[in-house]
C-alpha positions as MATLAB code, in Angstrom:
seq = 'XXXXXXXXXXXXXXXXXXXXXXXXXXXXXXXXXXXXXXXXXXXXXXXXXXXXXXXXXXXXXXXXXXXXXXXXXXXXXXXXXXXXXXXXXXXXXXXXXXXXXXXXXXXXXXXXXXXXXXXXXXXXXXXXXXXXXXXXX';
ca = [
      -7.187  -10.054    9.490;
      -5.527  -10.022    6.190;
      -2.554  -12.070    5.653;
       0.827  -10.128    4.408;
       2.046  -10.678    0.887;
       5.481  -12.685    1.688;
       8.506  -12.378   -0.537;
      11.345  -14.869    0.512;
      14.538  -13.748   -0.672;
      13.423   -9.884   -1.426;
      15.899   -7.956    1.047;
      19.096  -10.204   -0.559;
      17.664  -10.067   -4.056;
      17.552   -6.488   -3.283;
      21.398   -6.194   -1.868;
      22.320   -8.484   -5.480;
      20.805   -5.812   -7.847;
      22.775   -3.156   -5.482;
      25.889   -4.814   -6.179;
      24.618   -5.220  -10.051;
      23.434   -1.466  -10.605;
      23.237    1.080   -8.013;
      20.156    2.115   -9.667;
      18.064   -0.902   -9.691;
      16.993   -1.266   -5.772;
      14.686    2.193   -7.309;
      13.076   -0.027  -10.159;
      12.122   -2.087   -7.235;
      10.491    0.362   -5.155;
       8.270    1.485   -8.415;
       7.646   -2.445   -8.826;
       6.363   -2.101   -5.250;
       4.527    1.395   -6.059;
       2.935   -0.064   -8.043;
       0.744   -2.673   -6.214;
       0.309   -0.291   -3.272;
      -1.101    2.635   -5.774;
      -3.439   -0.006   -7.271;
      -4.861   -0.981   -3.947;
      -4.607    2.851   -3.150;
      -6.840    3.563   -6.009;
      -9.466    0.945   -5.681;
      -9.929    2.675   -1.560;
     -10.095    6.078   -3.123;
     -13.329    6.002   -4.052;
     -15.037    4.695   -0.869;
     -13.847    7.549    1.355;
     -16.485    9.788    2.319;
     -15.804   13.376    0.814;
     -16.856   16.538    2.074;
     -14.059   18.893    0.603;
     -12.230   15.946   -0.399;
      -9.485   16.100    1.851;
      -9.410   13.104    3.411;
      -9.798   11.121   -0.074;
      -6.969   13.358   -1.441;
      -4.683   11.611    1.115;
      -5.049    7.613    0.487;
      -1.717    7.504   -0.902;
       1.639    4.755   -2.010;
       3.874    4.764    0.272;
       6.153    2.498   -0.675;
      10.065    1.226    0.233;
      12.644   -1.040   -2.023;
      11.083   -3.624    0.001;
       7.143   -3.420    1.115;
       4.046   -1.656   -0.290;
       2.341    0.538    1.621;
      -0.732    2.467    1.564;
      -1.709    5.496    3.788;
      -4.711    7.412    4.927;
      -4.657   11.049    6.547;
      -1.591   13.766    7.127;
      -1.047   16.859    9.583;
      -3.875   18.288    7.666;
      -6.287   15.737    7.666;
      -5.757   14.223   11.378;
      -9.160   12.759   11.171;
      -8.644   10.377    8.733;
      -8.189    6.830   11.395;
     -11.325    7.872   12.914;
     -12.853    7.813    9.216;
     -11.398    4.388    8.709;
     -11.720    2.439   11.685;
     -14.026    5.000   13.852;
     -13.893    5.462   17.365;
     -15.005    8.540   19.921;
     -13.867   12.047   19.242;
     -14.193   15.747   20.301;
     -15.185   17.294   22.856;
     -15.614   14.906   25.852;
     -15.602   12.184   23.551;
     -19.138   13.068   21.781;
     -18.922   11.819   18.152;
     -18.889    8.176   17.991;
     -18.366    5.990   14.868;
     -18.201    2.425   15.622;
     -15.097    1.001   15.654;
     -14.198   -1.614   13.195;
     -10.842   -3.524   13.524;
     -10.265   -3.994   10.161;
     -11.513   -0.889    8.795;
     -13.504    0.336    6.355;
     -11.277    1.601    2.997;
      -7.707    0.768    3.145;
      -8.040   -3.616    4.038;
     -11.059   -4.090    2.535;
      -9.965   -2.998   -1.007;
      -6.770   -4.828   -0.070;
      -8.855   -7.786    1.069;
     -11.128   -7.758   -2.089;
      -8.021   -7.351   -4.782;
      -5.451   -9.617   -2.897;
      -4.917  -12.063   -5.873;
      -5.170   -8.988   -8.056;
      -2.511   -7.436   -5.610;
      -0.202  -10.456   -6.004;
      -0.319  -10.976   -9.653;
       0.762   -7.364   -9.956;
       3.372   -7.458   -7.619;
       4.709  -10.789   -9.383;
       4.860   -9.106  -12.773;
       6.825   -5.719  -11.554;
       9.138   -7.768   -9.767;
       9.789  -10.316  -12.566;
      10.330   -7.158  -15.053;
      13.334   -5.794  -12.474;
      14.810   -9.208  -12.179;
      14.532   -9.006  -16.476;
      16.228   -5.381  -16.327;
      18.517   -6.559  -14.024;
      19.522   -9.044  -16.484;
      18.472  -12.255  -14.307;
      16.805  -14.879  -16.470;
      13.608  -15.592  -14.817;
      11.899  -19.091  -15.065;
       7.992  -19.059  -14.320;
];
């Protein structure tokens, strides 16, 4: 399985630029948006399409203080058994095989991590700059 990008320090850097500018905790959810819409992008592609629903909903999803990236709505309730497969229908008839770590969402993560990283590093570096924190690399 894929290892979590780790920032020490992120949730009390994040209460700091609250107490510096009430808007800068947003700057660091966009820093967060976006690594998770650059992994989100590099999965597009390799979802299967029929009428394109299902790639239509690999998405950022992302919070002052993780990236996220999600597969699948109320619309498209399908979209797990696309990723990591499984039996569905009618007494269980369709079967995909199941793969634990999927087949869109961690491998593009998995293949980009170090791209994923770097990214993340710069957009966080360029709130600590707004935020007028001198930054040391």
């Amino acid at each position: 399985m894929i290892e979590p990008i780790r920032v020490r320090g992120l949730a009390e850097f994040n209460r700091n630029l609250r107490k510096i500018n009430s808007d800068l905790p947003k700057a660091l959810r966009l820093a967060h948006n976006e690594g998770a819409e650059f992994i989100a992008g590099e999965a597009r592609p390799q979802v299967p399409s029929r009428s394109g629903r299902a790639k239509a909903t690999v998405k950022a999803r992302s919070t002052r203080t993780a990236s996220r990236v999600q597969g699948g709505s109320k619309r498209v309730p399908y979209y797990p058994w696309l990723d990591f497969g499984g039996r569905v229908g009618p007494g269980k008839a369709v079967s995909r095989p199941y793969i634990k770590q999927g087949r869109y969402i961690y491998p593009a993560l998995g293949a980009n991590y170090k791209r994923l990283a770097e990214i993340l590093t710069d957009a966080l570096i360029d709130v600590a700059r707004q935020a007028g924190v001198e930054v040391s690399e």
